[in-house]
C-alpha positions as CSV (number, residue, x, y, z in Angstrom):
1,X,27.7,-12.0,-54.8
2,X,24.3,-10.9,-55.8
3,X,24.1,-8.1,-58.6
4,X,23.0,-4.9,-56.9
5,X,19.6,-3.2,-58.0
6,X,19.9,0.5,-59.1
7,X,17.7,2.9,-57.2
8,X,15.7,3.4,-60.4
9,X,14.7,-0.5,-61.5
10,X,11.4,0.3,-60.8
11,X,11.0,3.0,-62.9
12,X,12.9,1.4,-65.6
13,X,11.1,-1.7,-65.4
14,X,7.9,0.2,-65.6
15,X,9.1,2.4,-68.9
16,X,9.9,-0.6,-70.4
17,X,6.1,-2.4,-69.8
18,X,4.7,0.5,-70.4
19,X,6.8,0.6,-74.1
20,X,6.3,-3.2,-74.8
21,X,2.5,-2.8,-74.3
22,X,2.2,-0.1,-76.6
23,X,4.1,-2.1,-79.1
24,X,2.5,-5.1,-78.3
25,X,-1.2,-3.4,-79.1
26,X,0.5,-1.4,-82.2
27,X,2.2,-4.5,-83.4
28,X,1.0,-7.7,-82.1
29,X,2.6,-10.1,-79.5
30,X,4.5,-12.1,-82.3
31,X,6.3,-9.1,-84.4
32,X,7.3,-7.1,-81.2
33,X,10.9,-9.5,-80.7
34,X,12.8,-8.8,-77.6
35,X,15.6,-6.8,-79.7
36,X,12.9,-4.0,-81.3
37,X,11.5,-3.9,-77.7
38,X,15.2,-3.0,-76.7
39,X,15.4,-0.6,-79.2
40,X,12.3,1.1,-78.7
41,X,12.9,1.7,-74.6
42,X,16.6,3.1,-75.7
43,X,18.3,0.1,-73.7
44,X,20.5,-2.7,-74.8
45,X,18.8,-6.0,-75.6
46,X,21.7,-7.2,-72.5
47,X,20.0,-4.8,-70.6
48,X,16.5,-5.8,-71.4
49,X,17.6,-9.0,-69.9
50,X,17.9,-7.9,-66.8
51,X,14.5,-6.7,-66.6
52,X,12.8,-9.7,-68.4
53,X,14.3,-12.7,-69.7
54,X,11.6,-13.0,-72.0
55,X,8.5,-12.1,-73.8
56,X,5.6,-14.1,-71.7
57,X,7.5,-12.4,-68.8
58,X,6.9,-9.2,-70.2
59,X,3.0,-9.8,-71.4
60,X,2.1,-11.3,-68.0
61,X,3.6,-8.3,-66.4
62,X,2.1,-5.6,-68.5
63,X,-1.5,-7.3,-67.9
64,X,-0.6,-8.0,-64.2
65,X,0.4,-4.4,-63.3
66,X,-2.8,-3.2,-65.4
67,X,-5.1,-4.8,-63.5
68,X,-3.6,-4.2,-60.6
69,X,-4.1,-1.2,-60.9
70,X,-7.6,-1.1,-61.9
71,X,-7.8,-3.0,-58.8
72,X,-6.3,-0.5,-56.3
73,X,-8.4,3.0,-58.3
74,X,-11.8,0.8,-57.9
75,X,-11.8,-0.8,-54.8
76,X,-10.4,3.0,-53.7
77,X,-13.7,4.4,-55.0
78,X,-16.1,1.5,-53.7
79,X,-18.0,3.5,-51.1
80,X,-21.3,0.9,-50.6
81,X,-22.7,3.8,-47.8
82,X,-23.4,5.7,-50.8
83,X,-27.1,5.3,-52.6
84,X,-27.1,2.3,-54.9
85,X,-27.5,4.6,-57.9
86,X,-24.6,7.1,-56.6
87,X,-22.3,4.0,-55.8
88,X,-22.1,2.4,-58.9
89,X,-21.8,5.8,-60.6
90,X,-19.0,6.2,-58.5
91,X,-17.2,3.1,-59.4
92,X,-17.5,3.3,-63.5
93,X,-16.5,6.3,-63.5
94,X,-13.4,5.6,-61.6
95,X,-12.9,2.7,-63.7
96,X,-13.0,4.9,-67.0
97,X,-11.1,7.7,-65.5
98,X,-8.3,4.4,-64.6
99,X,-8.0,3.6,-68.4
100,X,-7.3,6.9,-69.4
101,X,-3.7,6.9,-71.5
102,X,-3.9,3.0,-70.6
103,X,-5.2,2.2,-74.1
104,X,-2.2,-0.2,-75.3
105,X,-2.4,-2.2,-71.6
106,X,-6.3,-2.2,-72.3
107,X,-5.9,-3.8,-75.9
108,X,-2.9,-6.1,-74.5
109,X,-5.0,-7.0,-71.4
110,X,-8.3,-8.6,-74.1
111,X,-5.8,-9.7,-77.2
112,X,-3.0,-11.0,-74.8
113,X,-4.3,-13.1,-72.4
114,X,-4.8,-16.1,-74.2
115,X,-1.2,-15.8,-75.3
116,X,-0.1,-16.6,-71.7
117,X,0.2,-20.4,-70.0
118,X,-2.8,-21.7,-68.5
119,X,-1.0,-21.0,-64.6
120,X,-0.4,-17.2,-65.7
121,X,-4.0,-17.6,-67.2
122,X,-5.5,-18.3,-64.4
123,X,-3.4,-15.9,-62.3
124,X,-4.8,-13.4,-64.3
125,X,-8.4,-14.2,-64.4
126,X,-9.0,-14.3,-60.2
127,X,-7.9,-10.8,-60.8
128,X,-10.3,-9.8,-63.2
129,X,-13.0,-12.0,-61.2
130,X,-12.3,-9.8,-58.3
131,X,-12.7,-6.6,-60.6
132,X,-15.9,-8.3,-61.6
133,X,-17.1,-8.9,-58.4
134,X,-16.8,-5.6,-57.3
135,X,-19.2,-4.2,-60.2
136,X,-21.5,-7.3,-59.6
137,X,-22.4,-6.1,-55.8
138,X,-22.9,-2.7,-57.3
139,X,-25.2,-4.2,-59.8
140,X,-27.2,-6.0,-57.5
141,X,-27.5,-2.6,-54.8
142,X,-29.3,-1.3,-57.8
143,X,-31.5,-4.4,-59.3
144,X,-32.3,-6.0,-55.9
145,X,-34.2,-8.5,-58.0
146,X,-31.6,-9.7,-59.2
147,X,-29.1,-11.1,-56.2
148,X,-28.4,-14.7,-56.5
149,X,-29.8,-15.5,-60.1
150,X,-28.8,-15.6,-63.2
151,X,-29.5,-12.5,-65.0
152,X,-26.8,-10.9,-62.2
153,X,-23.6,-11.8,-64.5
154,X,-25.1,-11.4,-68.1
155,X,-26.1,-7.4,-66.8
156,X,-22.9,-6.8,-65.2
157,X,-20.4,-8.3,-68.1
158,X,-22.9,-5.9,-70.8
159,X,-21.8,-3.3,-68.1
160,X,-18.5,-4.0,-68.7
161,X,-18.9,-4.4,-72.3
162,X,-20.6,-0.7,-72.7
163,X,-16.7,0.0,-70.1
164,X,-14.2,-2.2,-71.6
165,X,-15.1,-1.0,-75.5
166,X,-15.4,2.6,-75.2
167,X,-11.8,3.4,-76.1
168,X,-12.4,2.1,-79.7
169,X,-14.6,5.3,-80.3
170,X,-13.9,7.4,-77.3
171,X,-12.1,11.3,-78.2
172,X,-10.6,13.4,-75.4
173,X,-11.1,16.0,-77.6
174,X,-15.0,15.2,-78.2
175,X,-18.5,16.2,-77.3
176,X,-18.7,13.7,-74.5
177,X,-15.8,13.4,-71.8
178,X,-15.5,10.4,-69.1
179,X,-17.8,12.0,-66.2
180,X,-20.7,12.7,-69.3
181,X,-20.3,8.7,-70.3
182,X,-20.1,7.1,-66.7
183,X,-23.3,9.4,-66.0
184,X,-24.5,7.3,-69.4
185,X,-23.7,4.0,-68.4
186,X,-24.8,4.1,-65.1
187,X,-28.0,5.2,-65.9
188,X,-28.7,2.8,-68.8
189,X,-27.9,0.0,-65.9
190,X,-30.3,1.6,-62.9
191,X,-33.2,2.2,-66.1
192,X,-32.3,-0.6,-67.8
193,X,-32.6,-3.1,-64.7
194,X,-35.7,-1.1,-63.3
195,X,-38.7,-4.2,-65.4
196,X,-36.0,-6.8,-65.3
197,X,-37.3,-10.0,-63.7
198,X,-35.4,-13.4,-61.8
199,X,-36.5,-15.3,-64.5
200,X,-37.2,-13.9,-67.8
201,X,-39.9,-15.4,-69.9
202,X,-39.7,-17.7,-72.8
203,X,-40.6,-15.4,-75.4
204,X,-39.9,-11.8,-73.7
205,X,-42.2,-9.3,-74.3
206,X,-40.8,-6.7,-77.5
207,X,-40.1,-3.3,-77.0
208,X,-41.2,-1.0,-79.8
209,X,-39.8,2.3,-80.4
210,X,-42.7,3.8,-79.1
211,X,-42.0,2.6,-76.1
């Protein structure tokens, strides 16, 4: 007979990903063993089993729920009636407001990946290429000029980058909260887009400070 599920697996699986990623960040993939997981969620290793029956299961599954969702708060904020400007402002700033407390499944999500099989890999990666895609189409509502060519992905992954990094300096506590730095971003994008061309020149023409 099949083992019974307890009314709580859920939330018990989710404690535990939620305690193996922040170990996983603190730690690194290789010194975080399946016992001191155990240990750290208060379970028995025997117990851990039933949950996972191993570490890629638990690294695939603490990026997987992560971006999924990142996934479910952004495409829950994409509201393409808005204004171009007012849209993508809308979406980073639901996207920063989705990694608050999510810093370990952030640092798991860029160090762990490569950790994974090429299958779970690539699992991964369409999810992040929807993610991408969403911010792209935003992108583009605001730099018409630049649908279809190639400058479209370098702007939106330095987007991202600006997105994706900010917890390595970022303070609750500080001058500037979340709304102040999606304001920030966003603007930087719509300004910074405003003289960019299809094609960039050859030798592109230098800014000086002045400017």
């Amino acid at each position: 007979m099949a083992r019974t599920r307890a009314t709580d697996y859920d939330d018990k699986r989710r404690a535990i990903l939620d305690r193996s990623a922040e170990l996983f960040a603190e730690h690194g993939y290789d010194r975080a063993s399946m016992s001191r997981i155990a240990e750290a969620c208060g379970v028995s290793k025997a117990n851990l089993y039933h949950y996972y029956k191993d570490k890629e299961e638990l690294l695939f599954d603490v990026i997987r729920f992560h971006l999924e969702e990142l996934l479910e708060v952004v495409e829950g904020a994409d509201k393409p009636d808005l204004s171009p400007g007012e849209r993508l402002r809308s979406l980073v700033a639901a996207l920063l407001e989705a990694y608050r407390d999510a810093d370990a499944q952030h640092n798991v999500q860029i160090n762990g990946l490569r950790l994974l099989p090429a299958d779970r890999q690539a699992e991964i990666k369409a999810m992040e290429r929807d993610l991408v895609r969403i911010f792209s189409d935003a992108v583009a509502g605001v730099a018409p000029q630049m649908k279809g060519t190639k400058l479209l992905k370098p702007v939106t992954m330095s987007l991202f980058g600006m997105i994706n990094w900010h917890y390595l300096w970022f303070k609750s506590t500080g001058e500037v909260t979340r709304t102040d730095y999606a304001e920030i971003v966003s603007q930087l994008i719509v300004d910074g887009t405003r003289n960019l061309y299809a094609e960039p020149t050859s030798a592109p023409r230098r800014i000086t400070a002045a400017e």
